[in-house]
Z-matrix of the N, CA and C atoms (Angstrom, degrees):
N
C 1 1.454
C 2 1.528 1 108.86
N 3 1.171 2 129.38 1 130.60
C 4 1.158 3 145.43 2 -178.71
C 5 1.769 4 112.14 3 -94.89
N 6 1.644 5 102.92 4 132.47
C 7 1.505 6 113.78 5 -152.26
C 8 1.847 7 96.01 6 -81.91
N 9 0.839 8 142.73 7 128.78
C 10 1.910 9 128.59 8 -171.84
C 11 1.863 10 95.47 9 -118.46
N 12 1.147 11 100.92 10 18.75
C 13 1.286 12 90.96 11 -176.50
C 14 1.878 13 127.58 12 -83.88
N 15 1.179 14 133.50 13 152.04
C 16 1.151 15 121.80 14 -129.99
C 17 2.073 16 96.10 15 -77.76
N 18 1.406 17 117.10 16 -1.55
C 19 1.020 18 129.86 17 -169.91
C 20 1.372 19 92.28 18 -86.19
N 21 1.079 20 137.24 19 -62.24
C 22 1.336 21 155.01 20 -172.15
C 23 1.896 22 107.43 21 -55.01
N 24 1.415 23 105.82 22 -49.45
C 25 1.214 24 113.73 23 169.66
C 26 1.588 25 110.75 24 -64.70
N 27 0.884 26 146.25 25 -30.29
C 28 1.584 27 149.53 26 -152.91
C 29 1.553 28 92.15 27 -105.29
N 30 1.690 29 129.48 28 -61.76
C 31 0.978 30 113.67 29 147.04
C 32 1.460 31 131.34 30 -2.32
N 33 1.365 32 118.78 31 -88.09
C 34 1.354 33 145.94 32 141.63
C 35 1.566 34 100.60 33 37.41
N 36 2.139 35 81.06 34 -95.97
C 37 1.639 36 94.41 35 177.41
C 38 1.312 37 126.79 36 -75.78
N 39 1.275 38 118.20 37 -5.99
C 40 1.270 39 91.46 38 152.84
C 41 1.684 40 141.76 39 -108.44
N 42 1.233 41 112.34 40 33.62
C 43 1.352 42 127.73 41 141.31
C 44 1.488 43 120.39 42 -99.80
N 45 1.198 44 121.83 43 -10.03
C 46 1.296 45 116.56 44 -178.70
C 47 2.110 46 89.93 45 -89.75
N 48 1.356 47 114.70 46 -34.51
C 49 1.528 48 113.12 47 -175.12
C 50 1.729 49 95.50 48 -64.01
N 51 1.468 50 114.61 49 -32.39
C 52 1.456 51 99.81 50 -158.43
C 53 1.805 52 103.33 51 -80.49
N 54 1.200 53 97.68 52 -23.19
C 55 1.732 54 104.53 53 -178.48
C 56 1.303 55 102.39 54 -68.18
N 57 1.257 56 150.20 55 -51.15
C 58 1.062 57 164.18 56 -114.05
C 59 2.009 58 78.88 57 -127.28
N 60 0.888 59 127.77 58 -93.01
C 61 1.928 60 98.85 59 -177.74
C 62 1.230 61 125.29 60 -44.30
N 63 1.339 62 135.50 61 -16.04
C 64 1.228 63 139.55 62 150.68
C 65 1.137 64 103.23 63 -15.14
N 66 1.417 65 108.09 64 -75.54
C 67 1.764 66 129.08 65 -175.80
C 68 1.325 67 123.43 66 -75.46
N 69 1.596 68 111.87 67 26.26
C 70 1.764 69 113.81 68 -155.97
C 71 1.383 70 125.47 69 24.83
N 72 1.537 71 97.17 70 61.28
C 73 1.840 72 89.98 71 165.95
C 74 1.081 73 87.34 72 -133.46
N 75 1.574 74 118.65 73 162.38
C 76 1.230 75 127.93 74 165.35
C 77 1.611 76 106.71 75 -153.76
N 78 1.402 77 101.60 76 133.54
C 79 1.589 78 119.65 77 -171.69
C 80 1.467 79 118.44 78 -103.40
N 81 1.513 80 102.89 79 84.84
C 82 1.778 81 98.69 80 -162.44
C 83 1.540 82 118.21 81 -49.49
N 84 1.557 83 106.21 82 -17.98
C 85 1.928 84 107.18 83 -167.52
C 86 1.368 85 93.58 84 -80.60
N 87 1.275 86 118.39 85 -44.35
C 88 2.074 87 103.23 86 177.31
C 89 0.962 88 127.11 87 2.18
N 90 1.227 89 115.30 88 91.86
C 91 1.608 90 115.24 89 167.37
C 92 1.157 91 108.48 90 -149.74
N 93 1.762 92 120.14 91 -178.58
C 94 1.629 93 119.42 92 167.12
C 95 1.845 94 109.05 93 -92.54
N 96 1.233 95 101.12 94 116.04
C 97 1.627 96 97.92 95 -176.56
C 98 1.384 97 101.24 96 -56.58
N 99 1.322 98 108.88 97 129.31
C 100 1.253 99 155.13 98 -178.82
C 101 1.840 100 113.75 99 -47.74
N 102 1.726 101 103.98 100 -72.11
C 103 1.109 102 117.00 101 174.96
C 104 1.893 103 121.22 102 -56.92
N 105 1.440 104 106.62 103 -25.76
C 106 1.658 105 105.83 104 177.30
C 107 1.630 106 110.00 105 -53.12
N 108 1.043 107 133.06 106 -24.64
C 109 1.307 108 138.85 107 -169.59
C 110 1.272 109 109.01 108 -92.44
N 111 1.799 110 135.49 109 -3.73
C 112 1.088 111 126.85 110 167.04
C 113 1.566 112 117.31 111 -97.56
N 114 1.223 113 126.37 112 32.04
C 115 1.310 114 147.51 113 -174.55
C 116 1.584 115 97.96 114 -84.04
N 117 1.260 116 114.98 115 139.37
C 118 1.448 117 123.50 116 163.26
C 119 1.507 118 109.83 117 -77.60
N 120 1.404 119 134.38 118 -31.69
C 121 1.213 120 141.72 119 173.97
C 122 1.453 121 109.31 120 -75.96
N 123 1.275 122 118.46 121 172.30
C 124 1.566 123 122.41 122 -151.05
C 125 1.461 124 96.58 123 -91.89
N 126 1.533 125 120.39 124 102.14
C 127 1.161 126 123.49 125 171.77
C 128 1.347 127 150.43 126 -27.37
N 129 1.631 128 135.35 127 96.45
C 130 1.263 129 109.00 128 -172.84
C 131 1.523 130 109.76 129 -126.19
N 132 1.857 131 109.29 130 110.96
C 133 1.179 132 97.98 131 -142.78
C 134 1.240 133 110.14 132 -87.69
N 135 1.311 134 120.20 133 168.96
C 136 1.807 135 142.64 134 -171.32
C 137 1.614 136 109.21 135 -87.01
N 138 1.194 137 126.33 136 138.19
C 139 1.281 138 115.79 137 161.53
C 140 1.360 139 116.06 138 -112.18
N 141 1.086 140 116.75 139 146.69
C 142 1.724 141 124.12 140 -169.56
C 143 1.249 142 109.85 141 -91.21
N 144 1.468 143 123.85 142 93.23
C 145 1.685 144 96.67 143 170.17
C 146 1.876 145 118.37 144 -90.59
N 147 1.288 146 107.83 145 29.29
C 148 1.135 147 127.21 146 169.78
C 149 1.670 148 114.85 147 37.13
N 150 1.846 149 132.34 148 -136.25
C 151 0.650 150 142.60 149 -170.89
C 152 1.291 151 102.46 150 -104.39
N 153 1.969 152 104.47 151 151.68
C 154 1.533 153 109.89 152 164.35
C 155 1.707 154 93.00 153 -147.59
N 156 1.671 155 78.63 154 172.40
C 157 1.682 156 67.09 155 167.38
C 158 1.492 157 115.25 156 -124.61
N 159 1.514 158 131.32 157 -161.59
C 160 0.960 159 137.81 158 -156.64
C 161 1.594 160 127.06 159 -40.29
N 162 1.433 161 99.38 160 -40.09
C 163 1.821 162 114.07 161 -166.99
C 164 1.163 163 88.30 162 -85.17
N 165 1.679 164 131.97 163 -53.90
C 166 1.433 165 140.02 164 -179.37
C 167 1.916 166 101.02 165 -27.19
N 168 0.907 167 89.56 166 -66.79
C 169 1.623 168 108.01 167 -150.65
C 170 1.747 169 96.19 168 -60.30
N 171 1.911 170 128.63 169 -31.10
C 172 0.767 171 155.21 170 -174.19
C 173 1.669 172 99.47 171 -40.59
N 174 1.701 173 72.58 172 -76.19
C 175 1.778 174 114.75 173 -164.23
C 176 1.677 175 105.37 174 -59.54
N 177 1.336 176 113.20 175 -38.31
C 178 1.430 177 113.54 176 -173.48
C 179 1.731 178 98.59 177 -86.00
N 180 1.136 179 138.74 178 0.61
C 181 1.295 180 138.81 179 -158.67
C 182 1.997 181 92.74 180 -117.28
N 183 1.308 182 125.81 181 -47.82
C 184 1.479 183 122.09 182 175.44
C 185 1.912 184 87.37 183 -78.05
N 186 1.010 185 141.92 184 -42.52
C 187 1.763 186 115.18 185 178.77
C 188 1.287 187 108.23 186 -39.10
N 189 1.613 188 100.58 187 -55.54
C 190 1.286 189 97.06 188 -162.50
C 191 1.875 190 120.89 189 -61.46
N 192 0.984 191 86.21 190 -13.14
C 193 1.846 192 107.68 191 -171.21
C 194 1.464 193 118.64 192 -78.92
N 195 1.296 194 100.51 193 -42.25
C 196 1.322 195 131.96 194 -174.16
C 197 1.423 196 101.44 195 -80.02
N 198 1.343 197 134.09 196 -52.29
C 199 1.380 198 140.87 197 161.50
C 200 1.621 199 140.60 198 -59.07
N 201 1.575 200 90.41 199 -9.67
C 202 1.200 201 108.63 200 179.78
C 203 1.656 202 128.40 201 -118.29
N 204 1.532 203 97.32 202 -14.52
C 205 1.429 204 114.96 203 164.10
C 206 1.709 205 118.17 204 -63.85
């Protein structure tokens, strides 16, 4: 069973932020979206990796390439 709690989520991003400079990228919108937690149903929250721009999207696209080959 997987923990969705908002501790766990925040957690989250920041191992997913620390993986992600590993590889010099960094995604300033990173965060845990906010609004998933105002749900009357049992929350399971979203993380935002929001906007980047061009080189971002570059650089995080050969990690992923490079890591997956």
């Amino acid at each position: 069973m997987h923990d969705h709690s908002p501790e766990a989520a925040d957690a989250c991003v920041e191992e997913l932020r620390a993986a992600l400079a590993a590889h010099g990228i960094r995604l300033p919108s990173l965060g845990v979206d906010v609004p998933t937690f105002a749900s009357r149903y049992p929350a399971r929250p979203l993380i935002a990796l929001g906007n980047c721009n061009l080189l971002t999207a570059l650089a995080l696209t050969a990690a992923l390439r490079r890591d997956g080959a």
